[in-house]
GUMIDREN-741390 format. One line per field, with one value per residue: x, y negated, z negated of N, C-alpha, C, CB in turn; residue in one letter; residue number from 0. Coordinates in Angstrom, 1 decimal. Each point is the difference from the previous one (the first is absolute). Last residue first. Glycine has a CB too. Layout:
% GUMIDREN-741390
n.x c(X  ...)
n.y c(Y  ...)
n.z c(Z  ...)
ca.x c(X  ...)
ca.y c(Y  ...)
ca.z c(Z  ...)
c.x c(X  ...)
c.y c(Y  ...)
c.z c(Z  ...)
cb.x c(X  ...)
cb.y c(Y  ...)
cb.z c(Z  ...)
residuo c(A  ...)
num c(NUM  ...)
END
This chain:
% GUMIDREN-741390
n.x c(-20.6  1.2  4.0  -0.1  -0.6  4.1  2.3  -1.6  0.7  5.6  0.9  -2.2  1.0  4.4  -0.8  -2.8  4.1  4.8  1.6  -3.7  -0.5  4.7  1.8  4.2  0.3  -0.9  2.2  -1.9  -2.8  0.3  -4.3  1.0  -5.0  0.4  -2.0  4.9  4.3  4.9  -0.6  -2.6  2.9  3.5  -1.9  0.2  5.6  1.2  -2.1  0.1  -3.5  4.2  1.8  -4.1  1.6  -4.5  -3.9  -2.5  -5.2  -1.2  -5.6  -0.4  -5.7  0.2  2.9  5.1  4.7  3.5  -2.4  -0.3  5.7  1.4  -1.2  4.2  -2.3  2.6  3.5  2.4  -4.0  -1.6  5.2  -0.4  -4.7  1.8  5.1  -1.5  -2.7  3.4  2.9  -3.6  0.5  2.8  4.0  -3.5)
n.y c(9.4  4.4  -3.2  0.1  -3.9  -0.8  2.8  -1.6  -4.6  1.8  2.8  -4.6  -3.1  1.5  -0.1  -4.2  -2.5  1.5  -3.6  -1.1  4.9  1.3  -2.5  3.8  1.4  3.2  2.0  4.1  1.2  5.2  1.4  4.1  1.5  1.7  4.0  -1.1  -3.2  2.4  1.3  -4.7  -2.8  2.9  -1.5  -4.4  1.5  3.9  -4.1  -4.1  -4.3  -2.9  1.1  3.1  1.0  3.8  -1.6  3.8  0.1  4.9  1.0  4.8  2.3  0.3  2.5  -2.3  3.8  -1.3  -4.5  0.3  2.1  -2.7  -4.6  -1.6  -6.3  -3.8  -3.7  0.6  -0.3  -4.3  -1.6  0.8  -2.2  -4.3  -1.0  -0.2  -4.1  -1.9  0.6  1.6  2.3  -1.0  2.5  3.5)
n.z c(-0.3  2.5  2.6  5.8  -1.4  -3.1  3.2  3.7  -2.9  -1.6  3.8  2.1  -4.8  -0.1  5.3  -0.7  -3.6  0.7  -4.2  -2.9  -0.5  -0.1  -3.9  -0.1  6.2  4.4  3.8  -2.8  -4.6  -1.3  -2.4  -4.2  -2.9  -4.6  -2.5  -2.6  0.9  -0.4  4.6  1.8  -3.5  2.2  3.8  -2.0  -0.6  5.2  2.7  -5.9  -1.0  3.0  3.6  3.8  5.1  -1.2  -3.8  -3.3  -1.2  -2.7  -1.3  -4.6  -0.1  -6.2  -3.1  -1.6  -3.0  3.8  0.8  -4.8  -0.6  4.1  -0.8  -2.2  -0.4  3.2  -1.3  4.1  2.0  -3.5  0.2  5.5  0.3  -3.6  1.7  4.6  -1.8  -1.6  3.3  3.5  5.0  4.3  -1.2  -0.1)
ca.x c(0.3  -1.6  0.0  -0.2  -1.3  -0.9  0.2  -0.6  -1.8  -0.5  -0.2  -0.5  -1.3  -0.3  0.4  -1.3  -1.6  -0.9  0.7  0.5  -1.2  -0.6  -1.6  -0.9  0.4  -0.5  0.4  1.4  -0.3  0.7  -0.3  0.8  0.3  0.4  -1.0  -0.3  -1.8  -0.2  0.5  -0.9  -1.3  0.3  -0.4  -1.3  -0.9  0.1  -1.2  1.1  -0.6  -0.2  1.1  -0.4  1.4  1.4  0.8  1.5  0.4  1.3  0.7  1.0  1.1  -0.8  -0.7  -2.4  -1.3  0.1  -0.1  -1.6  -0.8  0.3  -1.3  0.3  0.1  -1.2  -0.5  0.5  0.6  -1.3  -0.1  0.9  -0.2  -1.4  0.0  0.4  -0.6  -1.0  0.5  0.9  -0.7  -1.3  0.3  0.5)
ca.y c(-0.8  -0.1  0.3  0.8  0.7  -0.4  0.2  1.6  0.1  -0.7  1.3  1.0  -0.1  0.5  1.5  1.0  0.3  0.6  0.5  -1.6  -0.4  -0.2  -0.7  0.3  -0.2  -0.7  -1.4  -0.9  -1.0  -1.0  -0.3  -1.1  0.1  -1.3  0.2  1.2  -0.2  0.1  1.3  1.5  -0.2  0.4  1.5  0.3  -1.0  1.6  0.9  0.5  1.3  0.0  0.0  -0.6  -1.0  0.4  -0.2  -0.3  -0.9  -1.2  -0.5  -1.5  0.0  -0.6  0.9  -0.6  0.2  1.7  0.0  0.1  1.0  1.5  0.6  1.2  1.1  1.2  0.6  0.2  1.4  0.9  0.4  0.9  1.7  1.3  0.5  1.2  0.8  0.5  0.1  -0.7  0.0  -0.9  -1.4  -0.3)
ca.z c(-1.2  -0.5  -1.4  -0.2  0.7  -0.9  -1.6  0.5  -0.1  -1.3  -1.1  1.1  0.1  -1.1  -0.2  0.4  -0.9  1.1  1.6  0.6  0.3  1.4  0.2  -1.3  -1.2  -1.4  0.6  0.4  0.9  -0.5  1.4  0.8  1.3  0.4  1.3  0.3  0.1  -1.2  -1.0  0.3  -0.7  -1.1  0.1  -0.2  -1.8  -1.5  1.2  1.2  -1.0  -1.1  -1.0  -1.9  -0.2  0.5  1.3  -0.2  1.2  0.0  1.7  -0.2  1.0  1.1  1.2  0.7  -0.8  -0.1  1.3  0.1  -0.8  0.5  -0.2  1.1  -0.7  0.2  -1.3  -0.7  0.7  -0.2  -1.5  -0.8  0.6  -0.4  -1.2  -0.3  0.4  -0.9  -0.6  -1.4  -1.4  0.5  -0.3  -1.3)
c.x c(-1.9  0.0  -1.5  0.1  0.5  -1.6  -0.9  0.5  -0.1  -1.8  -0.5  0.6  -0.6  -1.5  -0.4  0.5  -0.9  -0.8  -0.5  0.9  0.1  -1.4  -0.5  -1.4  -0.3  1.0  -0.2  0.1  1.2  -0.3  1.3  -0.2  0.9  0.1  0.5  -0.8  -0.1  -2.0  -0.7  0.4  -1.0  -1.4  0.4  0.0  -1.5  -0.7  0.2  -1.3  0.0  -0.5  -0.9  1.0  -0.7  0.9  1.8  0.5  1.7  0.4  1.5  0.5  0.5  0.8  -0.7  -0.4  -0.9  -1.4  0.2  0.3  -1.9  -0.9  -0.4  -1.7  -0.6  0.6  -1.3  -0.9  0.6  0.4  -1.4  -0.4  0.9  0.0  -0.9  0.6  0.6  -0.7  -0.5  1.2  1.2  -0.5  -0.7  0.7)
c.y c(0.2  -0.2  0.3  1.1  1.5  0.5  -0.1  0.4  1.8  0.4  -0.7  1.0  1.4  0.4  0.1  1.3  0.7  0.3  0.4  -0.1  -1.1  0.2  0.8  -0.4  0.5  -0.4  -1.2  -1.1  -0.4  -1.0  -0.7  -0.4  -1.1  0.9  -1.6  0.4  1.4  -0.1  -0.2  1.3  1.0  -0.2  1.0  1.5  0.7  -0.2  1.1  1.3  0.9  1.4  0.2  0.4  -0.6  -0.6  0.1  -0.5  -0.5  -0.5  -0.6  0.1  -1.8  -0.2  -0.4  1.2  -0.4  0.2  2.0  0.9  0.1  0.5  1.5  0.4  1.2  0.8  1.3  0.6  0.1  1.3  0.9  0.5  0.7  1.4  1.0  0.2  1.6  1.5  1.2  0.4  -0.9  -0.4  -1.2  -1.4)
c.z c(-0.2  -1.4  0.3  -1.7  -0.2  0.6  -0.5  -1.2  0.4  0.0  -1.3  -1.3  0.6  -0.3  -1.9  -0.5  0.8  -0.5  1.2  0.9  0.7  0.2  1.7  0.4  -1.3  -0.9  -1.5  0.3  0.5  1.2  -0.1  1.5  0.3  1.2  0.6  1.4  0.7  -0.1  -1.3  -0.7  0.5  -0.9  -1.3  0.6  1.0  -1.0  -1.2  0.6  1.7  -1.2  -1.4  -0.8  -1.2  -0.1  -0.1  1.5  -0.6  1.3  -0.4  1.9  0.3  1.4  1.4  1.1  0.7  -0.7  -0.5  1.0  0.6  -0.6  0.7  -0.1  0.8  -0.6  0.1  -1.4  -1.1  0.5  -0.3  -1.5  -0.4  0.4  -0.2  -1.2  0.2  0.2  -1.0  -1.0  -0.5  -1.3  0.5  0.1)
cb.x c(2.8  -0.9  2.0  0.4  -0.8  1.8  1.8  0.1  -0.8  2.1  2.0  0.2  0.3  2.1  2.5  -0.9  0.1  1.1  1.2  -0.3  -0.8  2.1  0.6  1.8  0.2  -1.9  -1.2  0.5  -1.9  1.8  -2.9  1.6  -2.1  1.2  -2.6  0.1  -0.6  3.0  2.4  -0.2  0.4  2.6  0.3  -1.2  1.7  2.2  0.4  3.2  -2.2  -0.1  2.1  -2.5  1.2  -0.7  -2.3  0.5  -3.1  1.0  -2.7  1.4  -1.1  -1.3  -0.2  -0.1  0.8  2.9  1.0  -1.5  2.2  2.2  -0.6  3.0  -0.2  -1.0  0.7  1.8  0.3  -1.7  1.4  1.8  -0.8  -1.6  0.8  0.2  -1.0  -0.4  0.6  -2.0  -1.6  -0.8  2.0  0.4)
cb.y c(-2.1  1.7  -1.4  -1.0  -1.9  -2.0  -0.5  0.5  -3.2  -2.4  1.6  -0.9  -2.7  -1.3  0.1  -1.2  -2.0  0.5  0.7  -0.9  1.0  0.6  -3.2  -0.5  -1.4  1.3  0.7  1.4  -0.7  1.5  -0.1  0.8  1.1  -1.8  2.0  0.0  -2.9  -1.1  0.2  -0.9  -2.5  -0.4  -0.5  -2.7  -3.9  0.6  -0.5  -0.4  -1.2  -2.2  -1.7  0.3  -0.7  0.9  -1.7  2.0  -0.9  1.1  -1.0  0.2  2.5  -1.1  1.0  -3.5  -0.1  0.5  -3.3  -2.3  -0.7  0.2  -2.4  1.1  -1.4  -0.3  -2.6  -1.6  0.1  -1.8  -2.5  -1.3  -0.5  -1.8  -1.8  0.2  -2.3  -2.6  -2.3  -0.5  2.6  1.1  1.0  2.4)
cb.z c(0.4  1.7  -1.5  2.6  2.0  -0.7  -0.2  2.8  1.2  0.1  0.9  3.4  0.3  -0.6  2.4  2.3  -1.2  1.2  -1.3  -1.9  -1.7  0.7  -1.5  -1.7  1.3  0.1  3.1  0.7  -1.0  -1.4  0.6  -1.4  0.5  -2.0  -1.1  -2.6  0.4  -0.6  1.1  2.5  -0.4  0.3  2.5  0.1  -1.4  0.1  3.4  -1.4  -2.8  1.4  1.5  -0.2  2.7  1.0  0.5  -2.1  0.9  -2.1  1.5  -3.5  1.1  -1.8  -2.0  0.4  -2.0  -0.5  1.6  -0.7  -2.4  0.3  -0.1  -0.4  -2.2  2.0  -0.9  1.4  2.6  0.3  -0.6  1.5  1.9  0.2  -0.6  2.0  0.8  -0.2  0.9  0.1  -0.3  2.3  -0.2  -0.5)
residuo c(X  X  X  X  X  X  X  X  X  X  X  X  X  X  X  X  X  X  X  X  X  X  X  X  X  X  X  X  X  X  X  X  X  X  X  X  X  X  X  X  X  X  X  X  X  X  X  X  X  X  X  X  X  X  X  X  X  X  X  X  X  X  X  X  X  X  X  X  X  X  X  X  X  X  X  X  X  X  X  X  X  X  X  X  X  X  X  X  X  X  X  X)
num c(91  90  89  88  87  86  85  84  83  82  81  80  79  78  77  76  75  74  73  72  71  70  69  68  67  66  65  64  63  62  61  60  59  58  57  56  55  54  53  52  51  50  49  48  47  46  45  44  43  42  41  40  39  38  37  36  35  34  33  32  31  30  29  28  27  26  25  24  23  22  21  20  19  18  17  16  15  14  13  12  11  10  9  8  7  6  5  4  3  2  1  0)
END
């Protein structure tokens, strides 16, 4: 964070501030839902996405230790390694 612009965290702030709750799709899709959450994410916390698992009907949580908000960019093999065995084992 204190590497970004000024500018720049405005924006981001004012785009979180304004998101619209989408609790309702996420309770209604039927389709399955990966989630990903690293174990130290101030932004969308380890409870916020196991709440999004309760609420998605067929989801699977993953949490990523040691991770942030970006733990794809934290521990990108480990996100990559359930991300493809996730994705090999759908029958799509």
């Amino acid at each position: 964070m204190k590497k970004q612009s000024l500018i720049g965290v405005i924006h981001a702030l004012g785009a979180m501030a304004g998101r619209v709750d989408n609790t309702k799709v996420l309770q209604n899709f039927n389709g399955k839902v990966l989630i990903f959450v690293g174990e130290n994410d101030s932004i969308t916390p380890v409870d916020t996405a196991k709440e999004m698992k309760r609420l998605a009907k067929n989801s699977e949580l993953n949490i990523i230790p040691s991770a942030g908000h970006l733990s794809s960019m934290d521990h990108p093999s480990e996100f990559n390694n359930i991300f493809f065995n996730w994705l090999s084992s759908q029958k799509i």
